[in-house]
N, C-alpha and C positions, 0 to 999 in steps of 0.2 A: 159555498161551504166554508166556514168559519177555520179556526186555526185548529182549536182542539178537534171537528170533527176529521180534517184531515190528517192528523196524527193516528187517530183512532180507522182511519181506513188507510193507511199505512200499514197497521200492525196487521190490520186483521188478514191483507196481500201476505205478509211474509209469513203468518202460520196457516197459509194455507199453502205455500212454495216448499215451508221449511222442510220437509220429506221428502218433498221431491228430486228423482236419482235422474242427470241429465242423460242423452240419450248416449251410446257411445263413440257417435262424430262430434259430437258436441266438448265428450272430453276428450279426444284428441287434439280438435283445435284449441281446447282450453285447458290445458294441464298445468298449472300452479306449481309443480316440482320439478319439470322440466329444468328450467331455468337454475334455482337453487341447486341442484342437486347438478347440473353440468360443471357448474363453478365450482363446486366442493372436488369435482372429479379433475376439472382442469386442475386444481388448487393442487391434488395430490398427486399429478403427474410432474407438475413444473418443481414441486420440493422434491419428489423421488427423484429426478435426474441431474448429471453432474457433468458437466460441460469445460472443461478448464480452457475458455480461450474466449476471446473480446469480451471479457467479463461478465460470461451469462452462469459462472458458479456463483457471481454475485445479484446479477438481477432476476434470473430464473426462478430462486427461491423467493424472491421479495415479490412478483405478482404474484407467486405463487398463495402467498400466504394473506392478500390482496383477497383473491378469491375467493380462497375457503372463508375468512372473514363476509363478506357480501352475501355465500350461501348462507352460510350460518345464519348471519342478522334476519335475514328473512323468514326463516324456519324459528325464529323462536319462541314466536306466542302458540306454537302448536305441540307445548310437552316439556316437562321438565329436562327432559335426557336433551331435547335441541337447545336449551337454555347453556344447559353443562358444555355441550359443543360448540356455541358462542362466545362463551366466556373463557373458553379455551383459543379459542380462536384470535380472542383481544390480545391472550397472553404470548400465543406464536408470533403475533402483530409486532409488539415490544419486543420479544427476545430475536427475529429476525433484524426489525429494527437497530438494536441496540449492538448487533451483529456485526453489521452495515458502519454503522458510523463508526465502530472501534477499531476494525478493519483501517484505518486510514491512519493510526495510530499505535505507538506501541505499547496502548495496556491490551490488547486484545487475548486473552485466556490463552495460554499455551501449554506443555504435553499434560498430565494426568488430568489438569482442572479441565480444559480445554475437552477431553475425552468424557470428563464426566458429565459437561451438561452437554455433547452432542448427544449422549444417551439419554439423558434425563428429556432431550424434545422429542427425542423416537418415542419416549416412554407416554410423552403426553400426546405425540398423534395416536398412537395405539389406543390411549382411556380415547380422546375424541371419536374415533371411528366406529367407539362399541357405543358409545352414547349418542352417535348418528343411528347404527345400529338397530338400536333398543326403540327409539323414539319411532322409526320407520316402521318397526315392527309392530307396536302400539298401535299407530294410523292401520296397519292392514287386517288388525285384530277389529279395530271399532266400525271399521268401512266390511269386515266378517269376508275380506278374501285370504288366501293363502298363497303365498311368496312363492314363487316356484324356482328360486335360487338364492345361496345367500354368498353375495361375493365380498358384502362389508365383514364377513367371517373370516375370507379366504383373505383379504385386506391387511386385516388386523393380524392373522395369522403371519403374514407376508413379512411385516415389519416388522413382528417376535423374531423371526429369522433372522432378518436383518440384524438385528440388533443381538445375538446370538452369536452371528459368524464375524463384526466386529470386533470383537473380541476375544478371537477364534485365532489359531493359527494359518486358516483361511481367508484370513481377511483379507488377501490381498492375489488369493487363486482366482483364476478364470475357473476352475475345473467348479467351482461354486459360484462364479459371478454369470456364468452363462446360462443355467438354468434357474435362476431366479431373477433372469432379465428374460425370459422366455414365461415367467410365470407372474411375473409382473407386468406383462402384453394382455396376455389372457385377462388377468383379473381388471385389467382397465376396462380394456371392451365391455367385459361384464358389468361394472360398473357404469357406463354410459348408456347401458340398456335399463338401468333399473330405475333411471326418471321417466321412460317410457312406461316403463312395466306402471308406476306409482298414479299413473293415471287411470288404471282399474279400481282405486278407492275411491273415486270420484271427489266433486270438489268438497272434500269434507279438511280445508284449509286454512287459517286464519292469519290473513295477512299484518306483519307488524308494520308497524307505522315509522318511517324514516325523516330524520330531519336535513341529512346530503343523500345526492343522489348519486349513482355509482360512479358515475366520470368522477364528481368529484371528492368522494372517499380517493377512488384506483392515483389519482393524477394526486391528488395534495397527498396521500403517503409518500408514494413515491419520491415525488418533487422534494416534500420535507425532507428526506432521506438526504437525498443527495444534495439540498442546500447545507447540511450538518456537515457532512462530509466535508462537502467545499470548505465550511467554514471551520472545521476543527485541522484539515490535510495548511490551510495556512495558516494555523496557528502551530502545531507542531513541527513544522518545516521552516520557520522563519522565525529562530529564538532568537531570543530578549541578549543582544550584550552587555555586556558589564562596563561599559566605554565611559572615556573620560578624555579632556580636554587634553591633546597632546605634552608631553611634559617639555621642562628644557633641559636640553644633555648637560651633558657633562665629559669631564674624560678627552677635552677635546686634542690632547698630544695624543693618542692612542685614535682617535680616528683620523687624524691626519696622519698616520702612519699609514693605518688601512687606506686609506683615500692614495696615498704616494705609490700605494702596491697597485692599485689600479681597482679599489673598491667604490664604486660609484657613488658621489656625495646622494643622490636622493634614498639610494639602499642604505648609505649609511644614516640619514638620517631618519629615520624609521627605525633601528634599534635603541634597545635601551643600553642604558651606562652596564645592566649584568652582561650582556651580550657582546660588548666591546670586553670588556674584562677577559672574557673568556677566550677571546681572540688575540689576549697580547702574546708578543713574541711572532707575531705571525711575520714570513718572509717569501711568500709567494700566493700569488692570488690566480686563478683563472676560472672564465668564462665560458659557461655554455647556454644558449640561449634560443629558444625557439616559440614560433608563432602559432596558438591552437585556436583554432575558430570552429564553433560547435554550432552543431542544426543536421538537418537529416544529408547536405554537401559538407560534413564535417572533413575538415584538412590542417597539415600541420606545413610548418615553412623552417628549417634552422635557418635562426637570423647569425651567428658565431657560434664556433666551436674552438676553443683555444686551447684545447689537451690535444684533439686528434690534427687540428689544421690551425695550427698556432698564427701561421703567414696571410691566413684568409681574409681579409677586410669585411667587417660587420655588411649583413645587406640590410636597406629599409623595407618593413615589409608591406605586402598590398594589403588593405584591411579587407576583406569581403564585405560586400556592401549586404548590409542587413544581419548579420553573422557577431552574434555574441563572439567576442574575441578576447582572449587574454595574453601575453606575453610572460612565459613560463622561464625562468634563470633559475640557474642553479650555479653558485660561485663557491669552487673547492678553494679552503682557506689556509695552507701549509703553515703546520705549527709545529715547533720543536719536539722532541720524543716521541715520532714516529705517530704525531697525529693530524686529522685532517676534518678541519671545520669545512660542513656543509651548511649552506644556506640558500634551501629553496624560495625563491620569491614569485610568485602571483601576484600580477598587473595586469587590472583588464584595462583594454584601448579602447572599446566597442561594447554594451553592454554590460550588465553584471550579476552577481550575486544573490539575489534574493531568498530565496525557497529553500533554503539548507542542500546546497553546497556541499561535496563532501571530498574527500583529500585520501589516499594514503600512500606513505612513502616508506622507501624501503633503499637496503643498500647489500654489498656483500663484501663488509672488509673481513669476514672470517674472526676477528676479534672482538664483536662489540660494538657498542655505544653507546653515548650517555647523550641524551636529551636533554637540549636546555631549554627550550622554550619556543614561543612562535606569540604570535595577536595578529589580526587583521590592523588596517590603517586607512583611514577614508577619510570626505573635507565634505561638511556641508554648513551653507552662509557665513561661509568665511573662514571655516575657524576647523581647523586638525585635530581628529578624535580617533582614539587608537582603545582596543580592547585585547583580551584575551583569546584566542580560539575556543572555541564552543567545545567542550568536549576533547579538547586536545590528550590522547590517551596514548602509549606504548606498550603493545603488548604484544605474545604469539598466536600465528595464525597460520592453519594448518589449509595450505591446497593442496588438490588433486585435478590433474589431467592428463592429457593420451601418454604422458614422459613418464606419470608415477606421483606419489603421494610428498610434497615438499613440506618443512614446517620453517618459517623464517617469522622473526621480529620485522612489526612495523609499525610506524607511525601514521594515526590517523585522526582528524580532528572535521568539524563542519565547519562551511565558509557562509557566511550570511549577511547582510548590511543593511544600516535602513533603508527603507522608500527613500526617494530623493538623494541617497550619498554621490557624492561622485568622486573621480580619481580613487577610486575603491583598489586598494591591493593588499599585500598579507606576504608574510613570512614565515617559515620554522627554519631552526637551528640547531645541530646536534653534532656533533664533534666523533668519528670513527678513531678506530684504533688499530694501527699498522705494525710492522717490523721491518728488520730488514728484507726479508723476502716479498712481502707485500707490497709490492714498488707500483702499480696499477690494480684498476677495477672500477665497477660501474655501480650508480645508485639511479632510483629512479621514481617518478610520483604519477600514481590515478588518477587520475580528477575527474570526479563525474558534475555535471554540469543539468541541475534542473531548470527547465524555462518557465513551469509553472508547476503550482503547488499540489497539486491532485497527483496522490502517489500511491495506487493499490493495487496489491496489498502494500501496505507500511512497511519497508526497508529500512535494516539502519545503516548509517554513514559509512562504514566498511561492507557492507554489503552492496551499496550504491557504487563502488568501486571497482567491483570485479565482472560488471557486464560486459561480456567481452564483442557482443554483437551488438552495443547499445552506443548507436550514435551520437547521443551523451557524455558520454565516458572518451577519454584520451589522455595518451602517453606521453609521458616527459623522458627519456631514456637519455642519461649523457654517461661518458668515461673518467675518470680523473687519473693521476700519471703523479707522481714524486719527484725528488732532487736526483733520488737515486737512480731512477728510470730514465729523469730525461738528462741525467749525465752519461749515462749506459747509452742512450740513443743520439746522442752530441759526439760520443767517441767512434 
């Protein structure tokens, strides 16, 4: 048999098949919308639920949307309405997407925008579900059976509601969230029945042609997802400083003064000439200093305390072997007219900084104070480079806990260095304001500690600071004392 005649007994096999309706075991074991239509149905179970814990409000939607995408592609040589559902489908793809990796970041849409396109995606699964809908309904018109339920109605319905009581003074009752999670069971089920049922139109199906196959659609979205992530969480957490080749001081009677009070030559050399300026007249110095070493055995050691145990001899501390470590000071700097230079310093011993770091410090002299500044200070091949703090801001910040609602001033800034720095430390400086009566009181700094850059959701730097169960996070807490107080405590 030649080439053309078996072409021509090819054709003549298929228009003799083409009517023929298989028998109904046949479509059982061969149902063609089984499959499609389970996946659009997983698809809409795993985006309708909201899980807030080891980040399945973030991965639950993302297979989710996984799914429905892979039913769809399949269904869409069989009808314009499954095309429309496809191409909705790409767009869920992207907007979950694009969800996902901003999420890691702080441009992420927040209150009214934020509100308006979580409605604008309910709005688009809604058109998708009637365009599933319409297209199914099509196939059981040309196949001449009749639906004997329509749950993609009850579906579509489901999410009007939804989206209804979102913006409802109900948003946020059970007395409505439990009967439309009772009506949302129902309509699953019913939905997992109607790839069954779809196999009564027999195989009247036409398969689209795929160029990935589903592992690798499901794993490379995915996967893409979270290498963005990865790579956008250390680029937003590891800013760019402003750093520049250590300067040479100046000023130098003024810091040998500081130095005579008992201000340590390496603290002092790490300020600038404004920073000693702002220090003259100073006539007492003391020390408060203790050891933080962070990880899930997070501990802290006071190395000296010279307000509370002036007599006490410094201890050397243990480093914990393996333990990101910093040595935290804080040196109250007594200066004429009832004022008192703070200057906290961070020096890590063990580990450091990378991943934005974040700081906030705070005090309560009751009157005030003026900020003067802070930089980070690190040495790499040789040569001492000091910048700005990232972000270095003063501002009010309102807490609440089990005591009542507090509002105080504080200072916060991000801590960050390059790859490779080492001897990585950092400073701020701000000067409180006292009276006669103000003879003591305490100041104190947060410091939240990331080991690595994957941070979600994206927090910002004062928000990194207030986790109070976050073995990351630890306290610097010291007292400081006057002439006045410790001649009152001398006599």
């Amino acid at each position: 048999m030649t080439g053309p005649e078996r072409d021509e007994f090819d054709r003549m096999i298929a228009q003799e098949i083409a009517g023929t309706v298989p028998s109904q075991g046949v479509v059982e074991e061969v149902n063609p919308w089984r499959e499609p239509i389970g996946r659009i149905v997983w698809g809409l179970v795993l985006t309708g639920i909201t899980l807030n814990f080891l980040y399945l409000d973030y991965l639950l939607p993302a297979v989710g949307v996984v799914l429905q995408y892979l039913g769809f592609r399949a269904l869409r040589r069989n009808g314009v309405e499954f095309r429309l559902a496809w191409l909705l489908s790409i767009v869920r793809l992207i907007w979950v997407g694009a969800f996902l990796v901003l999420s890691v970041t702080p441009w992420l849409p927040i209150g009214d925008l934020d509100m308006a396109l979580g409605l604008t995606g309910m709005l688009l699964q809604i058109v998708q579900l009637l365009a599933l809908r319409a297209g199914l309904r099509q196939v059981c018109r040309t196949a001449g059976i009749e639906p004997k339920s329509d749950p993609l109605k009850a579906a579509a319905c489901w999410e009007g509601l939804i989206l209804v009581l979102a913006i409802s003074p109900l948003a946020h009752s059970w007395l409505a969230a439990i009967p439309m999670l009772i009506a949302f069971v129902c309509i699953v089920r019913a939905l997992f029945r109607l790839g069954e049922t779809m196999g009564e139109a027999g195989y009247c199906f036409t398969a689209a042609p795929v160029h990935l196959n589903t592992e690798v659609v499901r794993w490379g979205y995915l996967g893409g997802c979270l290498l963005l992530m990865l790579a956008l969480s250390a680029c937003v957490n590891h800013p760019r400083l402003d750093d520049a080749p250590m300067e040479e001081h100046g000023e130098s009677e003024m810091r040998q003064q500081l130095s005579d009070l008992g201000l340590p030559d390496e603290v002092l050399a790490d300020l600038t000439d404004e920073d000693v300026r702002t220090l003259d007249g100073a006539f007492h110095v003391a020390c408060c200093a203790e050891m933080l070493a962070f990880g899930p055995d997070a501990q802290s050691m006071i190395l000296c305390d010279q307000t509370n145990a002036p007599e006490r001899a410094p201890v050397e501390p243990e480093i914990p072997a393996g333990a990101d470590t910093m040595i935290a000071s804080t040196y109250y700097i007594e200066l004429p007219d009832y004022r008192m230079g703070v200057l906290h310093r961070l020096a890590w011993v063990q580990g450091s900084a990378y991943w934005g770091d974040a700081f906030s410090a705070f005090e309560d002299s009751d009157y005030g104070y003026n900020l003067i500044g802070g930089r980070l200070v690190y040495e790499k091949r040789g040569q001492t480079y000091a910048a700005p703090i990232p972000d270095l801001s003063d501002s009010t910040v309102t807490t609440t806990n089990m005591f009542g609602t507090y509002t105080s001033n504080q200072i916060s800034g991000l801590v960050s260095y390059p790859l490779g720095a080492d001897n990585s430390r950092g400073y701020v400086l701000y000067v409180m304001y006292l009276d006669e009566n103000r003879v003591f009181g305490a100041t104190g700094i947060n410091y939240y500690h990331a080991p690595q850059p994957f941070n979600l959701p994206y927090r910002t730097p004062r928000e990194r600071t207030f986790g109070w169960n976050d073995h990351a996070r630890l306290q610097h807490y010291t007292n400081f004392n006057t002439q006045l107080e410790r001649s009152a405590a001398a006599a």
